[in-house]
C-alpha atoms as a printed R data frame, in Angstrom:
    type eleno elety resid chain resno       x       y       z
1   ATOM     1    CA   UNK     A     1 125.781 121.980 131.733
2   ATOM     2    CA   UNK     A     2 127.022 121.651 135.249
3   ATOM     3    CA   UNK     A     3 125.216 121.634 138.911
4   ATOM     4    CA   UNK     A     4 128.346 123.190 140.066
5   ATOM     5    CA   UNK     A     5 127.719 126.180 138.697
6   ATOM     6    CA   UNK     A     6 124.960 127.691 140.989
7   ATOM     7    CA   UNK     A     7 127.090 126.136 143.814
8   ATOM     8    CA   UNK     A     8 128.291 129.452 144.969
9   ATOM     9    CA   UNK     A     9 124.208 130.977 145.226
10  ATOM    10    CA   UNK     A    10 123.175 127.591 146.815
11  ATOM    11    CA   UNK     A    11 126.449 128.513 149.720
12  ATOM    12    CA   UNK     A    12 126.128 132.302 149.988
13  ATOM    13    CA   UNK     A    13 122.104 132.026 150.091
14  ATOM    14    CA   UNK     A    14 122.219 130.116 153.336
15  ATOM    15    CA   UNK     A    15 120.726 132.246 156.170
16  ATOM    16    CA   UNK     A    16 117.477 133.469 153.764
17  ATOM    17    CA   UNK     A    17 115.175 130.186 154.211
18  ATOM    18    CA   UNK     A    18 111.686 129.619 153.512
19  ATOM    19    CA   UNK     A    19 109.450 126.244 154.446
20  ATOM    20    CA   UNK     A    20 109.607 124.006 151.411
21  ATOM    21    CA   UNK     A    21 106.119 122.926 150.237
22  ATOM    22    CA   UNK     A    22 106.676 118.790 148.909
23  ATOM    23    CA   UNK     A    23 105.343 118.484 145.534
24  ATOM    24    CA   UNK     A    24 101.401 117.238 145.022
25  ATOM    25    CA   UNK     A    25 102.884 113.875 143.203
26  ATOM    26    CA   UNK     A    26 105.782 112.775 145.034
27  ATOM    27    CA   UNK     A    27 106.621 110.562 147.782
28  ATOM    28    CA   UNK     A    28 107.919 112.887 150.877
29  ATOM    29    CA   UNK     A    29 110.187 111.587 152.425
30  ATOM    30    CA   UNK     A    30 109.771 110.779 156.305
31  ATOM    31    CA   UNK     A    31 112.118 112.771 157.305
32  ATOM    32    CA   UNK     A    32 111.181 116.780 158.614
33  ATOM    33    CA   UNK     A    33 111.564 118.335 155.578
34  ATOM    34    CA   UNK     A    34 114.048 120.819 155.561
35  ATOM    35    CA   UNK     A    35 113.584 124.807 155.207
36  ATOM    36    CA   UNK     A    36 115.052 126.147 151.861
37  ATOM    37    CA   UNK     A    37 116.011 129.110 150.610
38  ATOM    38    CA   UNK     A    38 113.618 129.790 147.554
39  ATOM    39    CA   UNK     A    39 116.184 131.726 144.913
40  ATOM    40    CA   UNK     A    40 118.466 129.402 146.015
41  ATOM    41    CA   UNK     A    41 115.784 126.139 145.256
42  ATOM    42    CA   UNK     A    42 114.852 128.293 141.647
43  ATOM    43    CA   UNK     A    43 118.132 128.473 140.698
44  ATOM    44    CA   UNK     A    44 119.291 125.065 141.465
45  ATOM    45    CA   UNK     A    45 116.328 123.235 139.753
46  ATOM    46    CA   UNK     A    46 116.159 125.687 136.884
47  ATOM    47    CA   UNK     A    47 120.105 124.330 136.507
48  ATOM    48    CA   UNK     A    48 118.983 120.582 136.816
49  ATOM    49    CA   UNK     A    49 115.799 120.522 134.135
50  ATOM    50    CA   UNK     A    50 118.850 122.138 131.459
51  ATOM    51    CA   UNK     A    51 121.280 119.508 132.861
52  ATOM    52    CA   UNK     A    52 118.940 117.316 131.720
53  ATOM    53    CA   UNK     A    53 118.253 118.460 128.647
54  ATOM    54    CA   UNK     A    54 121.783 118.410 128.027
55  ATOM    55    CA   UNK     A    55 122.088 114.619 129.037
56  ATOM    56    CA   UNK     A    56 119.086 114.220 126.769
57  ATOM    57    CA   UNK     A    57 120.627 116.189 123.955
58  ATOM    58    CA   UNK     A    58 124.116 113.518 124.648
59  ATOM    59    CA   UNK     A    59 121.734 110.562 124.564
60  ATOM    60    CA   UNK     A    60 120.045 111.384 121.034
61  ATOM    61    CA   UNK     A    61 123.239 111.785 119.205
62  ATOM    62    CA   UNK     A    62 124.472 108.608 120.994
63  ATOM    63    CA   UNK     A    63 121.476 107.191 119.436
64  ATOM    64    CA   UNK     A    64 122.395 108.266 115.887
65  ATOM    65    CA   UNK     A    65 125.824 107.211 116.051
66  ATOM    66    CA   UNK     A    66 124.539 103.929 116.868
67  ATOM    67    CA   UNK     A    67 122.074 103.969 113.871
68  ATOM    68    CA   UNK     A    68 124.499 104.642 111.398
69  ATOM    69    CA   UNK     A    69 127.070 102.027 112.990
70  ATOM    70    CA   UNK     A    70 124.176  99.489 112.410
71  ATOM    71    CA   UNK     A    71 123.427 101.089 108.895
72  ATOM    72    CA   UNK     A    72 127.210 100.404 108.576
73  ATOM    73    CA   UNK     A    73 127.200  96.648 109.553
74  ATOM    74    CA   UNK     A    74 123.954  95.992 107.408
75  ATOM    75    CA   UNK     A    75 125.646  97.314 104.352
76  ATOM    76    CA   UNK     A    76 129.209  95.944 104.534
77  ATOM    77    CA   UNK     A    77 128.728  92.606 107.412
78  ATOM    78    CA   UNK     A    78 132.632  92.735 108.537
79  ATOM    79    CA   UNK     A    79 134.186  92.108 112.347
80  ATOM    80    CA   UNK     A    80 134.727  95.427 112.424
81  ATOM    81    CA   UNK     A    81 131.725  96.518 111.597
82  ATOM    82    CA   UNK     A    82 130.154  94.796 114.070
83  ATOM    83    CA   UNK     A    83 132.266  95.606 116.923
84  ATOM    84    CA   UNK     A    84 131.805  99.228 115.826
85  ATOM    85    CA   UNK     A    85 128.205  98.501 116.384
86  ATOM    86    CA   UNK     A    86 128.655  97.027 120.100
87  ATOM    87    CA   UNK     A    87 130.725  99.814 120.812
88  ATOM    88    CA   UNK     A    88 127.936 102.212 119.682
89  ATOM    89    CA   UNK     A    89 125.641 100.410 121.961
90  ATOM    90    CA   UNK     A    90 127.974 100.494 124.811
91  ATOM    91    CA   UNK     A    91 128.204 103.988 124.640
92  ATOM    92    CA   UNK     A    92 124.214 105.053 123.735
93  ATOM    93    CA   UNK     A    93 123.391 102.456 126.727
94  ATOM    94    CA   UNK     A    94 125.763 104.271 128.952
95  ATOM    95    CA   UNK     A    95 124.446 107.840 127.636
96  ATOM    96    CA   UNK     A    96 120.857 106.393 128.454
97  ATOM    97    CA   UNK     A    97 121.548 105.452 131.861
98  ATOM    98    CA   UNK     A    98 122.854 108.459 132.523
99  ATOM    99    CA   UNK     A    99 119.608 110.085 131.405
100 ATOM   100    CA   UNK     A   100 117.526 107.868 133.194
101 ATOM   101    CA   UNK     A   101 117.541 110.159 136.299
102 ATOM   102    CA   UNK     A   102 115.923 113.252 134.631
103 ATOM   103    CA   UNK     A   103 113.786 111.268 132.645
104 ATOM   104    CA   UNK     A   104 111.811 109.748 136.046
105 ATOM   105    CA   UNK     A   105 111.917 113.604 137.206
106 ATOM   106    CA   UNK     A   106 110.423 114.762 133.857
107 ATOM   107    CA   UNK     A   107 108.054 112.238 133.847
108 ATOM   108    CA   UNK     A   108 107.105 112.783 137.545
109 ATOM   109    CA   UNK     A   109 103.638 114.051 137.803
110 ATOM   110    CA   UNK     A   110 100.573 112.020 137.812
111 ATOM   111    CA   UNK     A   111  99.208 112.511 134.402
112 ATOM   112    CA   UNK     A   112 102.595 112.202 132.944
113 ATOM   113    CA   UNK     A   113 103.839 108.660 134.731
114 ATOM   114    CA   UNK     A   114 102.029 106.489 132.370
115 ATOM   115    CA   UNK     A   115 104.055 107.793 129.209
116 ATOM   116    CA   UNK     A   116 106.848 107.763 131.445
117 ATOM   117    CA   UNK     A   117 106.681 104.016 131.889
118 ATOM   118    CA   UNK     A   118 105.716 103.578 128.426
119 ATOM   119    CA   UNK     A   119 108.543 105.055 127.044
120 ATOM   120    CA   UNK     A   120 111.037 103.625 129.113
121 ATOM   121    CA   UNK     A   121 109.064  99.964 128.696
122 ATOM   122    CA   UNK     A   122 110.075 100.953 124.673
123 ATOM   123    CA   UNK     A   123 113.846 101.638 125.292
124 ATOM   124    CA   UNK     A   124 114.981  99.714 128.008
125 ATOM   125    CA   UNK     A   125 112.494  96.628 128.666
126 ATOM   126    CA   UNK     A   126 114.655  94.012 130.835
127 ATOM   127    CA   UNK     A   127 115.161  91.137 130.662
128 ATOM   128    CA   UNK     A   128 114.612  90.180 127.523
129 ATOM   129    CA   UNK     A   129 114.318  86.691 126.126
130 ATOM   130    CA   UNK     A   130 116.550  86.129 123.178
131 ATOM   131    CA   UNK     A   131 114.170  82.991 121.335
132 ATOM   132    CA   UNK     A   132 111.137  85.290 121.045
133 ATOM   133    CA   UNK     A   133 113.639  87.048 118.700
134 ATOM   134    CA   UNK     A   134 115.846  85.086 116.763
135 ATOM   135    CA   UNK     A   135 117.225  81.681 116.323
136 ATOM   136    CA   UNK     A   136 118.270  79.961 120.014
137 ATOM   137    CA   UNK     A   137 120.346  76.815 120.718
138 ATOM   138    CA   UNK     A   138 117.795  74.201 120.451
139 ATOM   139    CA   UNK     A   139 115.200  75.745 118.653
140 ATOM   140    CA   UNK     A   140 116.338  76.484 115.249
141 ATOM   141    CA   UNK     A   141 112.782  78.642 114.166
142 ATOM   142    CA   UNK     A   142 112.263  80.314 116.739
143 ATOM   143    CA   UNK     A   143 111.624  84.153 117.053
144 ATOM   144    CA   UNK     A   144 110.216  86.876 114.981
145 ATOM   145    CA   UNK     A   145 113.377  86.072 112.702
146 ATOM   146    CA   UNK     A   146 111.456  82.824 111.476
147 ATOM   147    CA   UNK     A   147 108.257  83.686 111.947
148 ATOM   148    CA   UNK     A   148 107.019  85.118 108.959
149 ATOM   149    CA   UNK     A   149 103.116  85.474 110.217
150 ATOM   150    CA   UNK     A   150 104.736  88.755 111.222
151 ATOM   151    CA   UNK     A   151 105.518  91.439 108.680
152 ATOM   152    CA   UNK     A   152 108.497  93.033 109.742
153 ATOM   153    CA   UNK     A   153 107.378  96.862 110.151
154 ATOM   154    CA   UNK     A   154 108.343  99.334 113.541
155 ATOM   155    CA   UNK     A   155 104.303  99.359 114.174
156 ATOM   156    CA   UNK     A   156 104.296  95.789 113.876
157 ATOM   157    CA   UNK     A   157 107.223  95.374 116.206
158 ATOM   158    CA   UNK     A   158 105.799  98.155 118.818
159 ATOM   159    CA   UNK     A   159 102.674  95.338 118.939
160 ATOM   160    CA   UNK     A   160 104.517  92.697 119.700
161 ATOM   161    CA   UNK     A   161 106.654  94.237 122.532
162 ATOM   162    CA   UNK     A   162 105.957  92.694 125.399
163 ATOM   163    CA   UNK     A   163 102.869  90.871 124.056
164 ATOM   164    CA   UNK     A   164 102.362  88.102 126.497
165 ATOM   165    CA   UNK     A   165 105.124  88.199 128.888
166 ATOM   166    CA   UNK     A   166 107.234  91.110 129.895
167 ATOM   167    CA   UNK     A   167 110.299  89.339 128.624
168 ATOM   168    CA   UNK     A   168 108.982  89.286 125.371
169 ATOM   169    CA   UNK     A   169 110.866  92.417 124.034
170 ATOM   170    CA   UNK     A   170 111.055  93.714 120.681
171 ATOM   171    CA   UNK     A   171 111.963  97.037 120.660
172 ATOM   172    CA   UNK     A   172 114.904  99.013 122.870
173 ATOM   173    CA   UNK     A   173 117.719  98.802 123.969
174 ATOM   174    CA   UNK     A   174 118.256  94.722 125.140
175 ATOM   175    CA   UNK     A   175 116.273  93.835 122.387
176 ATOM   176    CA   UNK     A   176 118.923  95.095 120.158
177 ATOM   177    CA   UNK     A   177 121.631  93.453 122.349
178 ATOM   178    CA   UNK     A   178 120.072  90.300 121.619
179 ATOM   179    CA   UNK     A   179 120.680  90.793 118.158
180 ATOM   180    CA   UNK     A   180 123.795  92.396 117.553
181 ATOM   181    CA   UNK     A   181 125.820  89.835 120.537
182 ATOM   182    CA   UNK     A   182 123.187  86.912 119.712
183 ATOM   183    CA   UNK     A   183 121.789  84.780 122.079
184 ATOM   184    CA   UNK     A   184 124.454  83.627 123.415
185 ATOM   185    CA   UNK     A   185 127.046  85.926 122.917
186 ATOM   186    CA   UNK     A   186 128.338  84.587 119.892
187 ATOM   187    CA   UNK     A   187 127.173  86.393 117.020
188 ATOM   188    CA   UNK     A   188 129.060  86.816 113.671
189 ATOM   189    CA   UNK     A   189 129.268  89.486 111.122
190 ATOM   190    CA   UNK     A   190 128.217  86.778 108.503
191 ATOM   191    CA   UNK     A   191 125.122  86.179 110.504
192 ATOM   192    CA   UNK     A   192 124.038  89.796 109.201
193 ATOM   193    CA   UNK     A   193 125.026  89.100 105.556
194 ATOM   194    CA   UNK     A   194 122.283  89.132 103.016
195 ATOM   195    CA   UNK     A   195 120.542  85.988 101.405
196 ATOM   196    CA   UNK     A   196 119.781  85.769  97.917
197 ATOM   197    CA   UNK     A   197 117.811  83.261  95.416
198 ATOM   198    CA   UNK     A   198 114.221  81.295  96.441
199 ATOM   199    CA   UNK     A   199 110.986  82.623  95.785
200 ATOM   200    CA   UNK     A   200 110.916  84.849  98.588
201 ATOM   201    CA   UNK     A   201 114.236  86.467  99.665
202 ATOM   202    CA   UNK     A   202 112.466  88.646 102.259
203 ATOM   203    CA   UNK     A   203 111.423  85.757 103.955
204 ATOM   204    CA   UNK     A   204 114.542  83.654 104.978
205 ATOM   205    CA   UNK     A   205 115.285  84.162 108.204
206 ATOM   206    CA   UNK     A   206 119.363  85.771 107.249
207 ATOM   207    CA   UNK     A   207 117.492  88.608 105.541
208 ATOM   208    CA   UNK     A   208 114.775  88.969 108.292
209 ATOM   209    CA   UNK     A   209 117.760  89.245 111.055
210 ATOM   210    CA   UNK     A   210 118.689  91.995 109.478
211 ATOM   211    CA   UNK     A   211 115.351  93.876 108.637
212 ATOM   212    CA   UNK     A   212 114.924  93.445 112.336
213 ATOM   213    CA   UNK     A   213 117.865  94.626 113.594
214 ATOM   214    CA   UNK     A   214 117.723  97.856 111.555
215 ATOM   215    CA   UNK     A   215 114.210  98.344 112.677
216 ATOM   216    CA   UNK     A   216 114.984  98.135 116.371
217 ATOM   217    CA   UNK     A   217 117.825 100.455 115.848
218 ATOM   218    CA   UNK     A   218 115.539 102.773 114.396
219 ATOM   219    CA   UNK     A   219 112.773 102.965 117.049
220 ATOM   220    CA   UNK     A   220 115.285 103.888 119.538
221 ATOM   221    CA   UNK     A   221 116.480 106.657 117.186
222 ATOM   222    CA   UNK     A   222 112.879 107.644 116.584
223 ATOM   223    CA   UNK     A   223 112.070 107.410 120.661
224 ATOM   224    CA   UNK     A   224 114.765 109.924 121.416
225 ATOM   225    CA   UNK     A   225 114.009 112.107 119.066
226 ATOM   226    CA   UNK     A   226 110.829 112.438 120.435
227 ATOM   227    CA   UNK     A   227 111.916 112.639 124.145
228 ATOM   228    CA   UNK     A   228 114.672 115.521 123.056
229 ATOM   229    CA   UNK     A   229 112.064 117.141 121.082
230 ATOM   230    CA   UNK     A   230 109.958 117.438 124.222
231 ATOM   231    CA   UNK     A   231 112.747 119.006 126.865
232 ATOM   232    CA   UNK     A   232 113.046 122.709 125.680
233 ATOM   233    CA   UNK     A   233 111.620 125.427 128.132
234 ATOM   234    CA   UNK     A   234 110.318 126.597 125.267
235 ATOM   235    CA   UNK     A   235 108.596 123.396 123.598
236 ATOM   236    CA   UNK     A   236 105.879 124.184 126.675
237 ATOM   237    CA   UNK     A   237 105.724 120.173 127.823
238 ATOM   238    CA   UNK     A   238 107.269 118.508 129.730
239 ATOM   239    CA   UNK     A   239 109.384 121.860 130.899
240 ATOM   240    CA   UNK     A   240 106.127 123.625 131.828
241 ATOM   241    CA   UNK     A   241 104.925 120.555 133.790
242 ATOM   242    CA   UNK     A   242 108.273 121.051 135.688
243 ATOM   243    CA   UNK     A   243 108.479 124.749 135.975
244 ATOM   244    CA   UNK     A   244 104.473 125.328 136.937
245 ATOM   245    CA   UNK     A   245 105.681 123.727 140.941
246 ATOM   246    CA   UNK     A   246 107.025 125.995 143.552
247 ATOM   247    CA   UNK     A   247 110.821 125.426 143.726
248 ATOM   248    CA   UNK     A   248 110.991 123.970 146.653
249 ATOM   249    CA   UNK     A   249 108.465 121.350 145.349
250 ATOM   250    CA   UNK     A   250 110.666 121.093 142.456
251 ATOM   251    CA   UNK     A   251 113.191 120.012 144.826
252 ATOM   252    CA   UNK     A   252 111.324 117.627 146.915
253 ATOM   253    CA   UNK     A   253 110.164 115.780 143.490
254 ATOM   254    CA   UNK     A   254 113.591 115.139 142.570
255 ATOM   255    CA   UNK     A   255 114.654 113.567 146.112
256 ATOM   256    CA   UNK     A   256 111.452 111.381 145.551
257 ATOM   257    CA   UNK     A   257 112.507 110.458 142.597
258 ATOM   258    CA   UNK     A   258 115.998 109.558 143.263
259 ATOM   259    CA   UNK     A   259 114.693 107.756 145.825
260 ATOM   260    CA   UNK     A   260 112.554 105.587 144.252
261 ATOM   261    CA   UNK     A   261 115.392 105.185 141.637
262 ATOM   262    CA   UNK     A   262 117.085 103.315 143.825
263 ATOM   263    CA   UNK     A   263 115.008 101.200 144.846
264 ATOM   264    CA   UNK     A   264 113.440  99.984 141.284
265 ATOM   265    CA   UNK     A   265 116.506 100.119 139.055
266 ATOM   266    CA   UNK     A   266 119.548 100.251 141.872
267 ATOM   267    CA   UNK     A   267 118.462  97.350 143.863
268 ATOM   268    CA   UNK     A   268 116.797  94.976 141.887
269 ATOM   269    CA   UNK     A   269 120.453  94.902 139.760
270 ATOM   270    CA   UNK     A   270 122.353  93.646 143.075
271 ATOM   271    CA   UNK     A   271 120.572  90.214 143.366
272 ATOM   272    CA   UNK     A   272 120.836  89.170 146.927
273 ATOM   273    CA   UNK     A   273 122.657  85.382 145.664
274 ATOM   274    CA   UNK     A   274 125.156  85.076 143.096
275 ATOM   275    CA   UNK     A   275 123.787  83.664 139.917
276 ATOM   276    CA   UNK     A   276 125.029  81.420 137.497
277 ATOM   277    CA   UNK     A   277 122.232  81.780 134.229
278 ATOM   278    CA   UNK     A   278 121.909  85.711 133.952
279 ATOM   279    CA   UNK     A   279 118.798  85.920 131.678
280 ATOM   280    CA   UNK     A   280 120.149  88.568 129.969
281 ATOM   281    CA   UNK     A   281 123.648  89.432 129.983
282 ATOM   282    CA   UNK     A   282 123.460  93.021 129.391
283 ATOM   283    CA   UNK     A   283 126.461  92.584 127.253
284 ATOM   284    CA   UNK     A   284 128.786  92.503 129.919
285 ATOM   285    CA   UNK     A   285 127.303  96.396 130.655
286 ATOM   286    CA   UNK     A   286 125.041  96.070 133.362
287 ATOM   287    CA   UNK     A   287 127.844  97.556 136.146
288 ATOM   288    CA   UNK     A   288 128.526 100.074 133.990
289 ATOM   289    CA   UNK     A   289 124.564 101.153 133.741
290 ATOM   290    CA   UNK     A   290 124.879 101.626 137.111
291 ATOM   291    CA   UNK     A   291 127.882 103.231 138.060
292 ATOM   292    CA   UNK     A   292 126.305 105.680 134.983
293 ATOM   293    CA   UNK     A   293 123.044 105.983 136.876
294 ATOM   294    CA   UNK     A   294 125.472 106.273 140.671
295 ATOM   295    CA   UNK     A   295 127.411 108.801 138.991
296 ATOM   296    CA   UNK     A   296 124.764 111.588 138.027
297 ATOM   297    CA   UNK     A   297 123.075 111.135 141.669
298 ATOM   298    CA   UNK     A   298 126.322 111.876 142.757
299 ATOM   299    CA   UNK     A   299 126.628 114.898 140.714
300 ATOM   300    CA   UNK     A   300 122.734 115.943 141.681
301 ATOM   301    CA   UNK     A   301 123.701 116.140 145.477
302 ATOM   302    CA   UNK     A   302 127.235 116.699 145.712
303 ATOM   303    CA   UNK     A   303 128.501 118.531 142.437
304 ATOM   304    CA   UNK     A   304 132.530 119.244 142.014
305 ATOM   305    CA   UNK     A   305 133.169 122.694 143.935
306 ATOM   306    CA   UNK     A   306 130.185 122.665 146.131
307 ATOM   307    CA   UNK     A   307 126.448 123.360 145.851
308 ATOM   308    CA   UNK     A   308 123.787 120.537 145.091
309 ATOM   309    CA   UNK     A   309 120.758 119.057 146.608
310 ATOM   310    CA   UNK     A   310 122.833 118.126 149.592
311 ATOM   311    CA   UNK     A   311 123.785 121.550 150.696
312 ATOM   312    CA   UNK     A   312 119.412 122.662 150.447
313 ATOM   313    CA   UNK     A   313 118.165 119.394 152.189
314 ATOM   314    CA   UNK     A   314 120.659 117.469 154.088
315 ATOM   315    CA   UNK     A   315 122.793 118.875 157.056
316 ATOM   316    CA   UNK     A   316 126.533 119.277 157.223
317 ATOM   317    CA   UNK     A   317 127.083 115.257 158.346
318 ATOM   318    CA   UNK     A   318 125.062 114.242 156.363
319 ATOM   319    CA   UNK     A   319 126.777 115.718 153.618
320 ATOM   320    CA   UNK     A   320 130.328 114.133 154.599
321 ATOM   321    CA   UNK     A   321 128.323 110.768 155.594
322 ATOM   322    CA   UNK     A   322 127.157 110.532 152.001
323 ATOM   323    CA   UNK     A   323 129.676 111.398 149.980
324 ATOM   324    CA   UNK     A   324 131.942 108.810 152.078
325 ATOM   325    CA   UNK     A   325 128.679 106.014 151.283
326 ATOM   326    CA   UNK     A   326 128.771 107.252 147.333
327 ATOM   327    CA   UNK     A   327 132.916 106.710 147.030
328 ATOM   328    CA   UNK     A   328 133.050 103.566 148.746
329 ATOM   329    CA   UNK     A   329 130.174 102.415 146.811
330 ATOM   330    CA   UNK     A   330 131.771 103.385 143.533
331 ATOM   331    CA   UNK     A   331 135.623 101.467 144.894
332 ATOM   332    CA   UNK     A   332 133.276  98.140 145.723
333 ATOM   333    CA   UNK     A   333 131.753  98.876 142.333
334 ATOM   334    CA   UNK     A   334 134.759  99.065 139.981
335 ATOM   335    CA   UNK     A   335 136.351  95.863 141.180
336 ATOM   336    CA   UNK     A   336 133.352  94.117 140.797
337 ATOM   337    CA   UNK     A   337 132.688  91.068 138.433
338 ATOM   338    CA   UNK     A   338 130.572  92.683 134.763
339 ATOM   339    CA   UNK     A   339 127.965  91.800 134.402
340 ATOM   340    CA   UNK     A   340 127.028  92.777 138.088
341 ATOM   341    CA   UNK     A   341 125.167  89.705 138.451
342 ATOM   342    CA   UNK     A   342 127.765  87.505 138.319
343 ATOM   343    CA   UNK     A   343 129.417  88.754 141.216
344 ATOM   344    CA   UNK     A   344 130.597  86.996 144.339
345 ATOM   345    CA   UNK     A   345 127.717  87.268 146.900
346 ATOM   346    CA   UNK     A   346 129.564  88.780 150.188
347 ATOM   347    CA   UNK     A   347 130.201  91.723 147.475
348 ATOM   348    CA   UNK     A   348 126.277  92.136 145.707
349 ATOM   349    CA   UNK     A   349 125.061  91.690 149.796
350 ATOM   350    CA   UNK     A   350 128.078  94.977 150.539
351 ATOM   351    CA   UNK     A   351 126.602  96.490 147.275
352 ATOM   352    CA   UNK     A   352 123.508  96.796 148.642
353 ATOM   353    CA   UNK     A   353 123.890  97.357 151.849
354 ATOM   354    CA   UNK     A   354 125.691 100.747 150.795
355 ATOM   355    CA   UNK     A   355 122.543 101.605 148.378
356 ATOM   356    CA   UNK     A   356 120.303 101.357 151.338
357 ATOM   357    CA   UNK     A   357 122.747 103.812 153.453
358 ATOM   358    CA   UNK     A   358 122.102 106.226 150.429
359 ATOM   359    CA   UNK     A   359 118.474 105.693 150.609
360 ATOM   360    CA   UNK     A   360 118.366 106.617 153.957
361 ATOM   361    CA   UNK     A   361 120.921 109.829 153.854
362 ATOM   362    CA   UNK     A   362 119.202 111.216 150.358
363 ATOM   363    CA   UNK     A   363 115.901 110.721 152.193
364 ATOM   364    CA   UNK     A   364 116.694 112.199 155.687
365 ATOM   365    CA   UNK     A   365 115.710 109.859 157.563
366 ATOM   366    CA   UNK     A   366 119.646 108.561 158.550
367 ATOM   367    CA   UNK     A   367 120.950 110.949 161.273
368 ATOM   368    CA   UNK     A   368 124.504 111.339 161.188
369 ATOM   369    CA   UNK     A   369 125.621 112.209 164.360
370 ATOM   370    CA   UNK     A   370 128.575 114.731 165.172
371 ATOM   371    CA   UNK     A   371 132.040 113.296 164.905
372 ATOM   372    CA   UNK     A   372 133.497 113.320 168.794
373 ATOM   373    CA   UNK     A   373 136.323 116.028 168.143
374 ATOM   374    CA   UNK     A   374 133.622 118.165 166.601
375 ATOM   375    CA   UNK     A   375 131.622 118.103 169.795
376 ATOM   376    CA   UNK     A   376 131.924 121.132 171.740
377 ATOM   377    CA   UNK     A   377 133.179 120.605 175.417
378 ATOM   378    CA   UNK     A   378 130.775 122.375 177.633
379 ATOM   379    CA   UNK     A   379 132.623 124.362 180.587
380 ATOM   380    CA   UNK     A   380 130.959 124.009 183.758
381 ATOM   381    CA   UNK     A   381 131.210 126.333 186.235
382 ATOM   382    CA   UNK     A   382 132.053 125.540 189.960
383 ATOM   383    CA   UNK     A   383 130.534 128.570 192.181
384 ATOM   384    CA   UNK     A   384 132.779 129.188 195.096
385 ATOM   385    CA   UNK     A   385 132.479 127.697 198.585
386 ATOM   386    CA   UNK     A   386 131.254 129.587 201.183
């Protein structure tokens, strides 16, 4: 699916507008809100909910393929294996990100939010802290991997996410970054291979790394299952929650949304100082999460060949102003240290500086005034002397 597609309705329907109505659970932006043509809103976020479900639909099979690399590296611990595995990570991580924009959107209204957060809290709680998992420098018992008070079972693991402390992660994404890179970024294949003899092979900690890893793979696979299953139009959830708003509301949600994206998973990843102890190193991935997350804004409000969210709410310079602020962000991006933290801190304080210009062009509230050789010179006319 493409947003470019409906550009041509979104362009042609320009001069048919209708007052857009913000929806009952979103943030409106301070800015007027902007009049909108209604087939043109109905098309546009009919086009984004099956955008999403095609990002969705990416994600899960991302998630398989990562499954059966880790089913791969369980059964036969090689190097290969296991950078198979971190590839497969790489790439459902990416996928994920990607996602993460329609997910908020799905997930919008107020009854929903809760699962919302407690879905995303499942797949993506960050940071994470690698001892409540599995052996650390220093502590050579620590974590669920030598803890055997805890029977290794997904319920068991759901339980003890985020138990205490919202670092404590056992499930997700980072979770299973922890144990497929290790705590310190220096895992081996041999560290998944299988123990044998004692009284209890289930119980030493080799074998226990490796229950847990395969369970945290699968409650990721399980979670996205569940999330695709609920997408559809016609699986009457999530969809309907959507669909049931006037389009223009529909609209308006999705600016809130993207707004508030920003400003809790954007920001908050461009730390205002340079730091030298990431607490979790994302695997070298977290610039990449974002450019993913940058990149399917991008697409929302200024597709390839025209048409997007731009063209209903923003005017003409605003437009240009923020696809100038999305480019340069992306260029300051790319040549950027990985993990994003680690960066020099004239860059992360550019960084963010150019996410707040977005915030305030997506929102409205940044007027963009006309460019000088635009302006129109005004002819005055001199009536004749008497």
């Amino acid at each position: 699916m493409t947003l470019a597609l409906i550009g041509g309705l979104l362009l042609a329907g320009g001069c048919e507008r209708e007052a857009a109505a913000p929806g009952p659970e979103s943030d409106t932006p301070a800015a007027e809100v902007q009049a909108i043509n209604k087939a043109a809103a109905e098309a546009y976020s009919a086009e984004y909910w099956q955008a999403g479900q095609a990002q969705v639909i990416d994600l899960q099979a991302a998630g398989q393929a990562l499954e059966r690399a880790v089913g791969q590296l369980l059964e036969a611990p090689t190097d290969d294996h296991l950078e198979t595995a971190k590839l497969a990570w790489l790439d459902a991580h990416r996928e994920f990100s990607a996602a993460l924009p329609f997910i908020k959107v799905a997930f919008a209204p107020a009854d929903l939010q809760q699962q919302g957060n407690e879905l995303l809290l499942a797949l993506n709680s960050w940071p994470v802290q690698a001892g409540y998992l599995d052996t650390v420098p220093g502590y050579s018992t620590s974590g669920i991997v030598n803890d055997t008070a805890i029977e290794l079972t997904l319920a068991n693991l759901r339980k003890q996410h985020r138990l205490t402390a919202h670092e404590e992660a056992s499930t997700g994404f980072h979770a299973l970054e922890v144990m497929l890179w290790g705590p310190t970024s220096e895992r081996s294949a041999a560290q998944f291979a299988s123990a044998s003899g004692g009284e209890q092979p289930k119980a030493q900690a080799a074998n226990r790394r490796r229950e847990l890893t395969r369970l945290i793979t699968q409650g990721i696979s399980e979670d996205l299952a569940a999330l695709t299953a609920r997408w559809p139009l016609a699986a009457n959830d999530l969809s309907q929650r959507y669909l049931a708003r006037e389009p223009a509301a529909r609209l308006q949600a999705i600016r809130a949304t993207h707004i508030a994206l920003l400003r809790s998973e954007v920001l908050p990843r461009m730390p205002e100082s340079s730091e030298s102890d990431v607490e979790s190193p994302l695997a070298a991935d977290s610039k990449q999460a974002l450019l993913s997350i940058l990149r399917n804004l991008q697409a929302s409000w200024l597709p390839e060949g025209g048409g997007g969210l731009a063209d209903l709410l923003l005017d003409r310079h605003q437009t240009s102003a923020l696809a100038q602020t999305f480019a340069q962000l992306e260029e300051r991006l790319l040549k950027m240290e990985d993990p994003i933290e680690l960066a020099a801190p004239a860059e992360l304080q550019r960084s963010r500086h150019q996410v707040e210009a977005l915030l305030g062009l997506i929102s409205g509230d940044t007027q963009v005034p006309a460019k000088e050789e635009e302006m129109t010179p005004v002819s005055l006319s001199i009536p004749d002397s008497e």
